[in-house]
C-alpha positions in Angstrom: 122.6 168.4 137.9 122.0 168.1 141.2 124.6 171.4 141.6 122.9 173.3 139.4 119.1 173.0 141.0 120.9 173.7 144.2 122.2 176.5 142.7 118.8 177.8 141.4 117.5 176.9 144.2 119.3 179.6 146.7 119.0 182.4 143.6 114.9 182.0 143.3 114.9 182.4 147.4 117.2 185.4 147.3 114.6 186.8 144.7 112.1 186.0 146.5 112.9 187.5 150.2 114.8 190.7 148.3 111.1 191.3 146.5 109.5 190.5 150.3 111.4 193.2 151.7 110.9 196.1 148.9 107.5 195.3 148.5 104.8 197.3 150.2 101.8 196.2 151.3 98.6 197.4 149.0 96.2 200.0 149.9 93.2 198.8 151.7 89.8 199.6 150.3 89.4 201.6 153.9 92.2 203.5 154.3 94.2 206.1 154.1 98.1 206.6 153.5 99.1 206.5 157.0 97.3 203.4 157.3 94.6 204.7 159.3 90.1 204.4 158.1 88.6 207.5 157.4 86.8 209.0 160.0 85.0 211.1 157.8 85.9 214.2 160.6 89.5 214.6 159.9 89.9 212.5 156.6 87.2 211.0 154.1 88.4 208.6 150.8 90.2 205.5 150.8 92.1 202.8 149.1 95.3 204.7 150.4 94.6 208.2 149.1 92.5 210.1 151.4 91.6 214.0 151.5 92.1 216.0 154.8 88.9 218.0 155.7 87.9 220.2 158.8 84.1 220.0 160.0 82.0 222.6 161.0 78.3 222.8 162.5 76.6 225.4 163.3 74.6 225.9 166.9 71.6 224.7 165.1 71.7 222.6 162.3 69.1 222.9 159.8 68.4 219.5 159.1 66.5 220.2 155.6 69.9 221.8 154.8 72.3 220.0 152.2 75.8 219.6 153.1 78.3 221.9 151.9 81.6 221.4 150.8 83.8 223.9 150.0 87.5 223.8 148.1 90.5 226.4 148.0 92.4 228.1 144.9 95.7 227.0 143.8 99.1 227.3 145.6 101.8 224.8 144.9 100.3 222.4 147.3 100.2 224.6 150.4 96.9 226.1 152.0 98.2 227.1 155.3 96.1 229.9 157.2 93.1 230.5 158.8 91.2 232.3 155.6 89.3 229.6 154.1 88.5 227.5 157.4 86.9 230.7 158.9 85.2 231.1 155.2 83.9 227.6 155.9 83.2 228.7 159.7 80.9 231.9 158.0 78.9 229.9 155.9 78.0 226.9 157.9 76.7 229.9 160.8 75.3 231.9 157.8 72.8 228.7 156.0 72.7 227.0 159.4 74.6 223.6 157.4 77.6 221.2 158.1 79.8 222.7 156.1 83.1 220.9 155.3 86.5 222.5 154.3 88.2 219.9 152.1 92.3 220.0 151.4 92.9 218.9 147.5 95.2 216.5 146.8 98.7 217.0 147.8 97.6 220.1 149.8 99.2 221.0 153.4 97.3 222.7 155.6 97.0 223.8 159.4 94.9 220.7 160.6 96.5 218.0 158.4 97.7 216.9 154.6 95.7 215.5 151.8 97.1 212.5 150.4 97.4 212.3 146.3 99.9 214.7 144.2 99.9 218.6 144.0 102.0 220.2 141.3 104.8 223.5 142.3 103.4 225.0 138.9 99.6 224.0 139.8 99.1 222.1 136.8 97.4 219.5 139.1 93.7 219.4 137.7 94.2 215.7 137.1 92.1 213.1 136.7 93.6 211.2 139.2 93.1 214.3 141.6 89.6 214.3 140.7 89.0 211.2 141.3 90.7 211.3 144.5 88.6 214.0 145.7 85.3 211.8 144.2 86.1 208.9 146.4 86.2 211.7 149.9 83.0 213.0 148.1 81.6 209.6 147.8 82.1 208.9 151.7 81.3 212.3 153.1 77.4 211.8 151.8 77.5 208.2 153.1 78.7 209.3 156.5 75.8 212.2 156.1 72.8 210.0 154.5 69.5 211.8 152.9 71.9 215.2 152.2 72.1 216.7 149.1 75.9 218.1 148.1 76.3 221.8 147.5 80.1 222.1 146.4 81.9 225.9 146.4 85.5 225.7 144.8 87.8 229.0 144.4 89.8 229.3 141.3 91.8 226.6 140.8 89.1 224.7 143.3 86.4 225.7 141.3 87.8 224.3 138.3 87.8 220.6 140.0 84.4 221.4 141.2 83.5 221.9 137.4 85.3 218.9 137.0 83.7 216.8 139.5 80.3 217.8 137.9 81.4 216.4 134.3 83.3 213.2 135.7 81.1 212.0 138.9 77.4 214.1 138.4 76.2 211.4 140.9 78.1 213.4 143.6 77.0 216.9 143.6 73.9 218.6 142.8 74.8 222.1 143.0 78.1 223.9 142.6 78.9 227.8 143.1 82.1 228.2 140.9 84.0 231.4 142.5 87.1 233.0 140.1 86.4 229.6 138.0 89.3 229.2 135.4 86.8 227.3 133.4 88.5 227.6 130.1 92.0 226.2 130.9 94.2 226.3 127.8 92.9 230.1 126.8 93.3 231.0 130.6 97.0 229.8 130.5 97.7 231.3 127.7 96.2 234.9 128.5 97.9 235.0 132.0 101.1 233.7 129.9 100.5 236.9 127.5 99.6 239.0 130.0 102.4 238.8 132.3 105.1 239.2 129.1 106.1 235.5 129.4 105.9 232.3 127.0 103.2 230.3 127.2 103.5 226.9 128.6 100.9 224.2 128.4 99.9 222.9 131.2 99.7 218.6 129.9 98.3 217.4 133.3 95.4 219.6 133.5 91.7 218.8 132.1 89.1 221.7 131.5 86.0 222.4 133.1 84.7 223.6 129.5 86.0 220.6 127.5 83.7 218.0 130.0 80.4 220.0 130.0 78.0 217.6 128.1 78.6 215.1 130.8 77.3 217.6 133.4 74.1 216.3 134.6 70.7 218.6 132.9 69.3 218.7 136.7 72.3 220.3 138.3 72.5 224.1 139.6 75.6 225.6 138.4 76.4 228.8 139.5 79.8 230.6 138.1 80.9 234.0 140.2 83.7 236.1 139.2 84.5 239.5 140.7 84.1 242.9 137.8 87.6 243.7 138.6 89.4 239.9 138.1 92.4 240.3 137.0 93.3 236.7 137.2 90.8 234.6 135.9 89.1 237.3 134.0 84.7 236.6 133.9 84.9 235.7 130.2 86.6 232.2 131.1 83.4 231.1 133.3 81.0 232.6 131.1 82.1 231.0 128.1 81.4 227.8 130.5 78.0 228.6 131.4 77.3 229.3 128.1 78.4 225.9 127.1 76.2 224.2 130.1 73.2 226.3 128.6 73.5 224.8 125.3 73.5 221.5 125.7 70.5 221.9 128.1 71.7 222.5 131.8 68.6 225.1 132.6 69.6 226.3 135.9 73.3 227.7 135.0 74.3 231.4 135.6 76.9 233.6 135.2 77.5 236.9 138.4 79.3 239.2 137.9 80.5 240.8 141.5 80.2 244.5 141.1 84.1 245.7 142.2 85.2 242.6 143.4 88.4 241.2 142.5 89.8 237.6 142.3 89.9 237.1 146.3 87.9 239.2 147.2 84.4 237.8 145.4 84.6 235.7 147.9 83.3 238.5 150.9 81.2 240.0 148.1 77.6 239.9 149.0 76.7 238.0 145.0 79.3 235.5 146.7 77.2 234.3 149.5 73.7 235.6 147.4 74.9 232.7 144.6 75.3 229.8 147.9 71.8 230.9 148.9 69.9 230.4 145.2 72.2 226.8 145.4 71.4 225.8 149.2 67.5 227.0 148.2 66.9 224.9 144.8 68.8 221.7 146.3 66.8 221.8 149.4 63.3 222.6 147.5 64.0 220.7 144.5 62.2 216.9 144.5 64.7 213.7 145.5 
């Protein structure tokens, strides 16, 4: 007997220092993957998944201004380059506003990595990945108290912008949706038929369109696609507006950018027209 528990014995303390040594330690309520708090300057979230970002002021902030976040389109999880930090750059100068460039999950870019998962195919409009980008959402306006949250997402960013609306409404009170692939599974399946190959279903992906009576009746929703969008095509976001309409979300409109294709609506003069009428009913509208 006296064998046996000694036998027992030295098996549960093998267990027990083999599961000690595989285990890792869980995510703190304050940080990030590399271990690190949010500074809210070069990272914003917590409980181990945090979302790079890149802050820009201008000369002279307008404090009556909201703070503006603004997302990128899809590409496999990289979003290296200088194009949409100097987008960021223009429009903080242009509405005199901290504007804040913000990585989506998974994403790699010049000035750091986003924690969080981003698919090679782009089939990464998750609800995990939205509420990743929720909890960075959540501390940026904590870190900027009495600021209302304008949010611009590109393509595949302006679908988890529409997304963001539906899931956490608490967290932005306007959105300017640019090249929105509102629509997913008819938008997969055109660019499927329109490039000659079989369609495959994204199964990780939710839709803007499928969430929209959760989007909050006081939101500003503006949806911007270029006349000559080949990609996301303008019937996708206006069958989304159309939906936000109907079940009572007054101040949602469809542009159309006269010539403008799928990058470049966003140097279209509707473009940066559509973050004015945002910036101008957030900052006039009552708290």
């Amino acid at each position: 007997m006296k064998k046996n528990a000694l036998v027992m014995n030295k098996i549960a303390l093998a267990l027990f220092f083999a599961g000690c040594s595989t285990a890792s330690p869980a995510a703190q309520p304050d940080q990030c993957a590399d271990g690190k708090r949010p500074d809210n300057i070069t990272q914003a979230g917590g409980n181990g998944v945090c979302m790079a970002i890149k802050v820009f002021s201008p000369a002279a902030v307008d404090a009556r201004q909201p703070l503006i976040v603004l997302t990128h389109s899809d590409n496999g999880g990289s979003m290296t380059g200088d194009g949409f930090p100097t987008l960021a750059r223009t429009i903080s100068e242009r509405f005199n506003s901290i504007t804040i460039f913000m990585l989506r999950p998974g994403y790699r870019g010049n000035f750091g990595k986003s924690d969080g998962y981003a698919n090679r195919e782009d089939d990464d409009y998750s609800k995990a990945n939205v509420e990743y980008m929720a909890r960075a959402l959540r501390d940026l306006r904590q870190a900027h108290p009495g600021k209302k949250v304008v949010m611009v997402g590109h393509s595949g960013g302006a679908a988890m912008t529409g997304l963001l609306l539906a899931l956490h409404p608490e967290l932005i009170e306007a959105a300017v949706l640019a090249g929105c692939p509102c629509d997913v599974g008819p938008w997969r399946r055109w660019r499927a038929t329109s490039a000659g190959k079989s369609n495959i279903p994204w199964t990780n992906s939710l839709s803007p369109l499928d969430n929209t009576k959760q989007v909050s009746k006081r939101a500003v929703v503006i949806a911007i696609t270029g006349e000559k969008d080949n990609n996301t095509l303008p019937q996708f976001s206006q069958t989304y507006i159309a939906a936000l309409q109907r079940y009572g979300v007054e101040k949602a409109q469809f542009v159309l950018a006269a010539g403008a294709t799928h990058v470049a609506v966003l140097r279209a003069p509707e473009f940066f027209e559509a973050i004015q009428s945002a910036v101008r009913a957030v900052s006039n509208s009552p708290d």
